[in-house]
C-alpha beads as a LAMMPS data file, in Angstrom:
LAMMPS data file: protein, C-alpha beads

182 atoms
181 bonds

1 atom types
1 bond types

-500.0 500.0 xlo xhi
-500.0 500.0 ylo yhi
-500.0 500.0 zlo zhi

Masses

1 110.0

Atoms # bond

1 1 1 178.770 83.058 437.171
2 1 1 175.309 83.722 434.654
3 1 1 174.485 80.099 432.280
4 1 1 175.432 82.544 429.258
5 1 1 178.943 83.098 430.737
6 1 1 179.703 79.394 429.555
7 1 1 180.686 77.902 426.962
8 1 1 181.042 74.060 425.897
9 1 1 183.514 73.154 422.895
10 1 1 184.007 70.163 421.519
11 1 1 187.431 68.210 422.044
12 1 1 189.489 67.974 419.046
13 1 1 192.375 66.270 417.806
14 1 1 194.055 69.861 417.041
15 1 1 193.377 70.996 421.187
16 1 1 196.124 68.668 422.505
17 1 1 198.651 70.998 420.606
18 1 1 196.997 73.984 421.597
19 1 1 196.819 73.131 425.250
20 1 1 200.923 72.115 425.312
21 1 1 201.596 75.002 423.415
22 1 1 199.569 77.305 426.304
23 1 1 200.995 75.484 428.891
24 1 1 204.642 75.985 427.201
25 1 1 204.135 79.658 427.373
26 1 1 203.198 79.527 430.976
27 1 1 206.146 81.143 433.490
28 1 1 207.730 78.192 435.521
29 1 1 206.084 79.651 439.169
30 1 1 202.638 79.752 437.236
31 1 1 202.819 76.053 436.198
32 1 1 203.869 75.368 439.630
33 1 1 200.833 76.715 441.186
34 1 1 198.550 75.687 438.668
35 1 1 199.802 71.870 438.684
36 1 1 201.445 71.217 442.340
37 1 1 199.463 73.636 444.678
38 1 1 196.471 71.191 445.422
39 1 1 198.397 68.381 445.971
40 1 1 196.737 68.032 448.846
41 1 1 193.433 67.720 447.166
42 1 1 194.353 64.482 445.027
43 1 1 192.684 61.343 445.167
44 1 1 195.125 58.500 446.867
45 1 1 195.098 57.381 443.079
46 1 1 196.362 60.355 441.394
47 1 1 199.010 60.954 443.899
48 1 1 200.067 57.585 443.311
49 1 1 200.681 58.781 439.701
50 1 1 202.976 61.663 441.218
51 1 1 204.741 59.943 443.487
52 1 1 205.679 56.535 441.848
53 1 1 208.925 56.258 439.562
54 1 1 207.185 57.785 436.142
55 1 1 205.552 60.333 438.135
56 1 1 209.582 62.017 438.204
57 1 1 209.469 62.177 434.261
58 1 1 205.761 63.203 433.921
59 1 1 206.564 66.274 436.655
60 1 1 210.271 66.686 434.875
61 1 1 207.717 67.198 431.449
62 1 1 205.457 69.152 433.094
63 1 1 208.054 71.918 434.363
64 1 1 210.383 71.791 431.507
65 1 1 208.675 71.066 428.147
66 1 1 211.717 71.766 427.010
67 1 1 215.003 69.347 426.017
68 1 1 216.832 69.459 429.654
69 1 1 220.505 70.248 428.488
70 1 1 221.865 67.363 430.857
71 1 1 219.325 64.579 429.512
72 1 1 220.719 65.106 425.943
73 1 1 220.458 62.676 424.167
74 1 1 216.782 62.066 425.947
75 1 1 217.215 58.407 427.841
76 1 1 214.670 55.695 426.937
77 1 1 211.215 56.476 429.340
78 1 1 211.971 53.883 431.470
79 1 1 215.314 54.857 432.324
80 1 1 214.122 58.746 432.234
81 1 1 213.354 59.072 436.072
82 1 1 216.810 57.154 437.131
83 1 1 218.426 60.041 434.766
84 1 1 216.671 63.240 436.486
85 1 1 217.372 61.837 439.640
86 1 1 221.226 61.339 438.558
87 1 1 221.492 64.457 436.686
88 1 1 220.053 66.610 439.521
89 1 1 221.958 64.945 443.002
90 1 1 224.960 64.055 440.677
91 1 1 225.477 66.438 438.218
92 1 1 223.934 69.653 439.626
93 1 1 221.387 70.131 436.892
94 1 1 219.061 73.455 438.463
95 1 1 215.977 71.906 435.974
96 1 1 216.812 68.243 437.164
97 1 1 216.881 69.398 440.468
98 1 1 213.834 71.099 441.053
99 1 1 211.929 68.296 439.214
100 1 1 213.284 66.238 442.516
101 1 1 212.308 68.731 444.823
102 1 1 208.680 68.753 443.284
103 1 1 208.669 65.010 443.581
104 1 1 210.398 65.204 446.897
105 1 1 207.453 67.457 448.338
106 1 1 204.926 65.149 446.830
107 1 1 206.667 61.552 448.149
108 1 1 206.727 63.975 451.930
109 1 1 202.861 64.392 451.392
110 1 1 201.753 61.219 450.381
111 1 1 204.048 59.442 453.331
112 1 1 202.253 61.572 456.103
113 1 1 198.840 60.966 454.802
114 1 1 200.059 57.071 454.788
115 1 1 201.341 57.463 458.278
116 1 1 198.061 59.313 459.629
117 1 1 196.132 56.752 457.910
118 1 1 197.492 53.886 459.128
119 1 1 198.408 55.290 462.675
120 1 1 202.218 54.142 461.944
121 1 1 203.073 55.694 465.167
122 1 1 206.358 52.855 465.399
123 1 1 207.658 54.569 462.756
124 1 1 207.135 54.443 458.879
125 1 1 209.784 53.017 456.817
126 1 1 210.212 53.677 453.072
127 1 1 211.242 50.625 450.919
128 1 1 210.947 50.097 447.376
129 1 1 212.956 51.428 444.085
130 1 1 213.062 55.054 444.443
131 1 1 213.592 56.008 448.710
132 1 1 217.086 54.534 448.341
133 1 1 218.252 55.699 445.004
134 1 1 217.150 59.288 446.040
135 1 1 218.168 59.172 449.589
136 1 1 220.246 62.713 449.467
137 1 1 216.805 64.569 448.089
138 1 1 215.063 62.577 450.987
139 1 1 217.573 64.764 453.192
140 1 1 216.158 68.066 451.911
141 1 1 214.095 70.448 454.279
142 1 1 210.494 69.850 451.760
143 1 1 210.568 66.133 452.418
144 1 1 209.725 66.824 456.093
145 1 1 207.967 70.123 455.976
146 1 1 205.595 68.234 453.497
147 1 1 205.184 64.891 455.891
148 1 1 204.711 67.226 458.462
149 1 1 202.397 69.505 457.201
150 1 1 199.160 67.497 458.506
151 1 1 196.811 69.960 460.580
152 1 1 195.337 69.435 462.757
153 1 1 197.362 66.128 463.214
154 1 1 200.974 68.184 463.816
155 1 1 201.380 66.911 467.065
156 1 1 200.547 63.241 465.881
157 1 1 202.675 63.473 462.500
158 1 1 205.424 65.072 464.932
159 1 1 206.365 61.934 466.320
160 1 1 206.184 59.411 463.670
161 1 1 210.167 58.678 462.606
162 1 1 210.543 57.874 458.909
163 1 1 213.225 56.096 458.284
164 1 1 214.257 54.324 454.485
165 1 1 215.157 50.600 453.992
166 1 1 218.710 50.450 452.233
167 1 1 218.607 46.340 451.890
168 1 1 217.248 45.798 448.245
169 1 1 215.946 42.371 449.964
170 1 1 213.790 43.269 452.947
171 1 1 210.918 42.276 451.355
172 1 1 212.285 38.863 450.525
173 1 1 213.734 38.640 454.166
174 1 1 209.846 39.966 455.165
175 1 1 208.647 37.132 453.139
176 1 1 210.794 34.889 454.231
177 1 1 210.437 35.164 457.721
178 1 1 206.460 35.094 456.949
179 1 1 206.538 31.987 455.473
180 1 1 209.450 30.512 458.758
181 1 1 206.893 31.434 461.293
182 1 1 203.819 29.317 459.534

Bonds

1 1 1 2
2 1 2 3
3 1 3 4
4 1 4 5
5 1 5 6
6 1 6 7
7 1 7 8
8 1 8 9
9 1 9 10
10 1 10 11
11 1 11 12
12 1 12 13
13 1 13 14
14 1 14 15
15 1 15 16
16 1 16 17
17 1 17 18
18 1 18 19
19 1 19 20
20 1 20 21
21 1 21 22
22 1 22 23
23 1 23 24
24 1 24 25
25 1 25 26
26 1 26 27
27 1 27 28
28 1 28 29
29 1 29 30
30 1 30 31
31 1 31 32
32 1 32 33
33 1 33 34
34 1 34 35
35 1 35 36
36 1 36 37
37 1 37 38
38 1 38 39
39 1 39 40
40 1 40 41
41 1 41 42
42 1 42 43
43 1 43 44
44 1 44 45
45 1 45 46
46 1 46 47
47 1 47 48
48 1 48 49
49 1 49 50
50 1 50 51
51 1 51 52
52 1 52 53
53 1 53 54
54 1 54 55
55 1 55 56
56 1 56 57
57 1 57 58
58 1 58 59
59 1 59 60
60 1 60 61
61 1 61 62
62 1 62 63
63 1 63 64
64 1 64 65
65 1 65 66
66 1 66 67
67 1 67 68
68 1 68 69
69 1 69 70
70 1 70 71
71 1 71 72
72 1 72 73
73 1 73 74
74 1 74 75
75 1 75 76
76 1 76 77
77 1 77 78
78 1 78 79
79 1 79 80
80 1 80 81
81 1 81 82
82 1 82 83
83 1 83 84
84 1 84 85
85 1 85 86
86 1 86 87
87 1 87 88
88 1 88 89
89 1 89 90
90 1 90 91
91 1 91 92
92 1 92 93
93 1 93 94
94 1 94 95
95 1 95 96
96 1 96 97
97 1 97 98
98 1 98 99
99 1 99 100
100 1 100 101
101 1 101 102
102 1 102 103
103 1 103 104
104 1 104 105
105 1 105 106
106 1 106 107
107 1 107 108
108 1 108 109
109 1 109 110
110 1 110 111
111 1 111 112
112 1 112 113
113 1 113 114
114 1 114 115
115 1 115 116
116 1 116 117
117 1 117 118
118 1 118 119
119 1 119 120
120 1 120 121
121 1 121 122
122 1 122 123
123 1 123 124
124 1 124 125
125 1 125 126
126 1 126 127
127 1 127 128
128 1 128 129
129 1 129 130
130 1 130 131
131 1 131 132
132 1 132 133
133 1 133 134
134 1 134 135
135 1 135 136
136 1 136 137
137 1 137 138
138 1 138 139
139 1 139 140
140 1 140 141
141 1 141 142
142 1 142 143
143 1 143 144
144 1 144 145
145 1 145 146
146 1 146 147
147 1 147 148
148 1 148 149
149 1 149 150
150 1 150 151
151 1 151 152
152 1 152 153
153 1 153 154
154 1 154 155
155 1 155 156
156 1 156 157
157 1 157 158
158 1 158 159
159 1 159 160
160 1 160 161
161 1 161 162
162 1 162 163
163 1 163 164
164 1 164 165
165 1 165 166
166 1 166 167
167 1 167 168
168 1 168 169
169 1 169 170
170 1 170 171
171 1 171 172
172 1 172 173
173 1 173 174
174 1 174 175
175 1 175 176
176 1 176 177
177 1 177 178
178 1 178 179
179 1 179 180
180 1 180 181
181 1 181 182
């Protein structure tokens, strides 16, 4: 690409509208690819973003600017991910749904790179808010094709067991125990 091919712009207030508005006309598989399709190129940070409780609204805004029939009226945004999650294992919502399966995919990823990094060849075990709440989506073929999908470290990633932590208190128990043994 020639120097006079580019152009610089100043950001203005006005190109926040513009840039929703472009992104609005995009076709759902287009946003897809633009958005999710280097997911494996994010920073541990930015996946974070993805993959924590918000990251289900922010990908559930992302794929449907739209009002989602089922979220009407709109939950408050802390309660938003909890919804989508409902809405789409309990209620059969298709938009709900495949905001999960996005987030699903991502969570997969971001456990395998956790497993690889850490060597958790005894298994890795998901704990927290969301792994629970969302077991059924954990179920779903992406979850593992996305953990798995690690090459050159397939035969590696093959054998770590992921399993999720259903007591809300293992890390008090953890603790606990911790402080027992000092």
């Amino acid at each position: 690409m020639s120097e006079a091919a580019v152009s610089f712009a100043r950001v203005r207030p006005g190109d926040a509208e513009a840039v929703q508005e472009f992104v609005r006309g995009l076709s759902l598989e287009s946003r897809r690819e633009r958005f999710f399709a280097p997911v494996s190129e994010l920073t541990p940070g930015q996946l974070e973003r993805v993959v924590s409780g918000p990251g289900i609204a922010h990908i559930h805004r992302l794929l449907h600017p739209h009002q989602c029939p089922t979220l009407t009226p709109l939950p408050p945004a802390a309660d938003l991910p909890a919804a989508i999650s409902r809405a789409a294992l309990e209620a059969g919502c298709p938009e709900c749904n495949r905001t999960l399966e996005v987030f699903v995919s991502a969570y997969g990823a971001a456990a395998g790179n956790l497993a690889l990094t850490v060597l958790a060849t005894g298994g890795l075990y998901l704990g927290g808010g969301i792994a629970p709440c969302i077991l059924a989506a954990l179920r779903w073929p992406v979850f593992m094709q996305s953990f798995l999908e690690k090459s050159p470290m397939d035969a590696l990633i093959g054998r770590i067991p992921v399993k999720v932590i259903m007591n809300p208190g293992a890390g008090l128990l953890g603790a606990a125990t911790f402080v027992s043994r000092q």
